[in-house]
C-alpha positions in Angstrom: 0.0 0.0 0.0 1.2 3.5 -0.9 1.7 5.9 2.4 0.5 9.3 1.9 3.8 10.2 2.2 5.0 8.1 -1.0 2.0 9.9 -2.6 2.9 13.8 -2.0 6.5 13.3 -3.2 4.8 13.3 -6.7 2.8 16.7 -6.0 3.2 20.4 -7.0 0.9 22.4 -5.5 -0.8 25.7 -6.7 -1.9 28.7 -5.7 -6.0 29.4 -4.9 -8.6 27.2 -5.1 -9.7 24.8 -8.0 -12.7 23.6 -9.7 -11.4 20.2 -10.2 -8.5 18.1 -9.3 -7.8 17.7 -13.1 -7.1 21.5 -12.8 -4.7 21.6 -9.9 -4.6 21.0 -5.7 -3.6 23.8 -3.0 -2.0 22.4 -0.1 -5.5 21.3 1.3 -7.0 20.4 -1.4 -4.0 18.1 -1.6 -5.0 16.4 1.8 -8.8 16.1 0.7 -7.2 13.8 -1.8 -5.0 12.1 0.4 -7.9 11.5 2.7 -9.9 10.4 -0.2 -12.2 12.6 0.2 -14.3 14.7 -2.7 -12.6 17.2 -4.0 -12.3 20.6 -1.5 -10.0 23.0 0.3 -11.8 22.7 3.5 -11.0 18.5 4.0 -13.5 16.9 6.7 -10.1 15.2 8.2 -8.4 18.5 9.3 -8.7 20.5 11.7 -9.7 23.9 10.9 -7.0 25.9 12.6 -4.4 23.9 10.7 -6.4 24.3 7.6 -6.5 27.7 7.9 -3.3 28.3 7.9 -2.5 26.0 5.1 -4.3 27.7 2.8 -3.4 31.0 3.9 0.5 29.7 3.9 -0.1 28.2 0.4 -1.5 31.6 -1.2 1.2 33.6 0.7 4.1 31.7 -1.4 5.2 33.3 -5.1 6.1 30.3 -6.4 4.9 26.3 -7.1 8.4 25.2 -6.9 8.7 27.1 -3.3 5.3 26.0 -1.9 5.2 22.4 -2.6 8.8 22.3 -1.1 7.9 23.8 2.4 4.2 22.4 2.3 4.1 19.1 0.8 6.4 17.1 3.8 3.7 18.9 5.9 0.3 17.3 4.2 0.5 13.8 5.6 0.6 14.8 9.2 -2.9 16.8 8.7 -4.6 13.8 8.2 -7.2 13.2 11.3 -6.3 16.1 13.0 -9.9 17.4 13.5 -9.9 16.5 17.1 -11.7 18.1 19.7 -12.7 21.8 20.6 -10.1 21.2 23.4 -7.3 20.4 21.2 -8.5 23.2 18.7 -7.9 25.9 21.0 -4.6 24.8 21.9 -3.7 24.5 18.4 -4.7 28.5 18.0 -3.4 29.6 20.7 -0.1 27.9 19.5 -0.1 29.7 16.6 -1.3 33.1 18.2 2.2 32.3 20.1 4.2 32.4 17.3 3.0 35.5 15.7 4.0 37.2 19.0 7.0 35.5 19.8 8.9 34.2 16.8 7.3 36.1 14.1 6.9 39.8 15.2 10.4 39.6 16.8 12.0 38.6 13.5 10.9 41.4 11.3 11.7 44.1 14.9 15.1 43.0 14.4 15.4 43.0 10.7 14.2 46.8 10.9 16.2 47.2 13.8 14.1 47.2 16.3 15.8 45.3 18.7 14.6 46.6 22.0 11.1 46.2 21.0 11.8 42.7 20.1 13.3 41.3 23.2 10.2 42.0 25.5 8.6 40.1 22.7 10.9 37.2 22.5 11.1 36.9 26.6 7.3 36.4 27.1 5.9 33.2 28.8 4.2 31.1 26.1 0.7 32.6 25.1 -1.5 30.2 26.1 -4.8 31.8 27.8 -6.2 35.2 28.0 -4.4 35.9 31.0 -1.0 35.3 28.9 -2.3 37.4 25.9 -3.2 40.2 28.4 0.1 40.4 29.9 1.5 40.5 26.8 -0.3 43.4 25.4 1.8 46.4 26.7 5.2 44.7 25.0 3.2 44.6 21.9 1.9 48.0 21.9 5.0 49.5 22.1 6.4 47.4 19.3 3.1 48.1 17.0 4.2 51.8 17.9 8.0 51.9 17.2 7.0 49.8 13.9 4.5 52.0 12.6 7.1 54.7 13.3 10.0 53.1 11.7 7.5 52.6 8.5 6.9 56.0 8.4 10.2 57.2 8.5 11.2 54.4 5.5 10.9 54.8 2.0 7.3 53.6 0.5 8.5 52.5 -2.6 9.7 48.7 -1.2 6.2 48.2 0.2 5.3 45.3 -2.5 7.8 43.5 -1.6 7.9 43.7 2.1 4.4 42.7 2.2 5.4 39.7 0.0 8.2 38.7 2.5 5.3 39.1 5.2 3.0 36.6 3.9 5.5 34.1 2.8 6.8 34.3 5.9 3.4 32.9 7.2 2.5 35.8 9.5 -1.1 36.3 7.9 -1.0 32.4 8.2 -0.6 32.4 11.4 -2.6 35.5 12.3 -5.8 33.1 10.0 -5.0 29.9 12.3 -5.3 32.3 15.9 -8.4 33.6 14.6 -10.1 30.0 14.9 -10.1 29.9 18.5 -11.9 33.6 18.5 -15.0 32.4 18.6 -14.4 30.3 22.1 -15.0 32.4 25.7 -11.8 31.8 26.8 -10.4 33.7 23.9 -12.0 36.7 24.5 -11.1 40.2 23.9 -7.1 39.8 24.7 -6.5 37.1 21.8 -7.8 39.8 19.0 -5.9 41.9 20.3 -2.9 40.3 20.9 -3.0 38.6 17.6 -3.9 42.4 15.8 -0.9 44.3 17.2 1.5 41.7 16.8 0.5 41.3 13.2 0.8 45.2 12.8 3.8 45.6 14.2 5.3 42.9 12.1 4.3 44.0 8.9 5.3 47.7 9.9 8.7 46.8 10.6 9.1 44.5 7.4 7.9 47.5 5.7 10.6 49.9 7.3 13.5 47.4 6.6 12.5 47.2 3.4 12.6 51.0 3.1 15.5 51.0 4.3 17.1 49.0 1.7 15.4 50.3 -1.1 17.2 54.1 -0.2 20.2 53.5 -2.4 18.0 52.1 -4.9 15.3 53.1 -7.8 12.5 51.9 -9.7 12.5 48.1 -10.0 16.1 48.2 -8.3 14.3 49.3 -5.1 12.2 45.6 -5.0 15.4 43.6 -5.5 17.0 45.3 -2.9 14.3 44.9 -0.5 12.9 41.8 -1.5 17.2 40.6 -1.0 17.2 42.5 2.3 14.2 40.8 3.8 15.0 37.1 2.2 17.3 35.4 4.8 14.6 36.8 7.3 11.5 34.8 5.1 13.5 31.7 4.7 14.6 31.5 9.0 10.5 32.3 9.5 9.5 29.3 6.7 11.5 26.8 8.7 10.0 27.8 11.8 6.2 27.9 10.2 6.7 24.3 9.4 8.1 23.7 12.9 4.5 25.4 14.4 2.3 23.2 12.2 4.1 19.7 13.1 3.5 20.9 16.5 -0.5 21.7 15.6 -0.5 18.5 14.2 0.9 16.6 17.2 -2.3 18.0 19.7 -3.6 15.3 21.1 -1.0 13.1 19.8 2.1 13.8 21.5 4.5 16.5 22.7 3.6 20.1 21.5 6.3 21.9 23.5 7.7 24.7 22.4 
């Protein structure tokens, strides 16, 4: 019998949704076939909060060659992951984690921001309101210094920092928290958490990438950015694909960390 891992190695996966399999598969669309399911992005096998940031992940990429290397390895693991509500909001608040504390640190320090990343980085794990809460006046200030950094910058590299951004799975990650929004426990210091941490990445990937662009112009300014921001994208992928073997492993196994 073929393992679903045998059966990914063939893949390439594409961007958006598809009429038919004949046509193409996104990432989840790729597991709806594993699972052998009818054809779908939103596979009954998954769980949501995984899914979400799949897809999210999967449009975020520029390229096939790019996103079936960083997503396909990932697929198999998916499979009969839609667990309980229980495991669900662990998995978003995992992910909610990440934004804050991997994530929004990474583009601080890429803009230069390092003082405003270390309160970041030196939070306990987000995993409650009570966490998210405490966590709020770090990310505050770093939404602020961000936003002010991004103002200061050069516009002009702004496509490409906001490409660096989504590869980088933050709006992945930011999709994925969002699942466990509609639970109590939640409540109103996840949003927020998970808004200015968000912010204040994609401010300062916007203000390094301003920055790089200054000695350059026209399409030179993209290159420069999009070369600025790139070891930055590729240390965040790895780390994306850490967070979702992790969601994966709820209710499995160890999800430390």
């Amino acid at each position: 019998m073929i393992s679903p891992s045998d059966l990914v190695a063939g893949l390439t996966l594409a961007h958006g949704a598809h009429q038919r399999r004949e046509d193409g598969m996104c990432a989840m669309e790729a597991v709806a076939w594993l699972a052998g399911e009818p054809h779908s992005d939103h596979p009954a096998c998954a769980s949501p909060a995984i899914a979400d940031f799949l897809r999210s992940w999967n449009d975020g990429l520029a390229d096939d060659e790019t996103r079936t290397r960083l997503l396909t390895p990932l697929l198999p693991l998916t499979l009969g992951t839609r667990t309980t509500e229980a495991d669900e909001r662990i998995r978003s608040w995992l992910a909610l984690d990440w934004l804050v504390r991997v994530h929004t640190p990474a583009w601080l320090r890429v803009a230069g921001l390092d003082a405003e990343a270390l309160p970041l980085e030196a939070l306990a794990p987000l995993t409650d309101s009570a966490n998210a809460s405490a966590a709020q006046p770090a990310l505050d200030a770093a939404r602020t210094r961000a936003a002010a950094a991004w103002a200061a910058a050069w516009a002009a590299a702004w496509a490409a920092a906001w490409a660096a951004a989504w590869a980088a799975a933050g709006d992945a990650a930011w999709a994925a928290a969002g699942d466990a929004a509609r639970d109590a426990a939640w409540a109103a210091a996840g949003d927020a958490a998970r808004d200015a941490a968000w912010a204040a990445a994609r401010d300062a990937a916007w203000a390094a990438a301003g920055d790089a662009a200054w000695a350059a112009a026209g399409a030179a300014a993209g290159a420069a950015a999009r070369e600025r921001l790139a070891p930055t994208v590729r240390a965040l992928q790895a780390r994306a694909q850490d967070l979702v073997r992790r969601m994966c492993a709820v209710g499995r196994g160890d999800v430390a960390a």
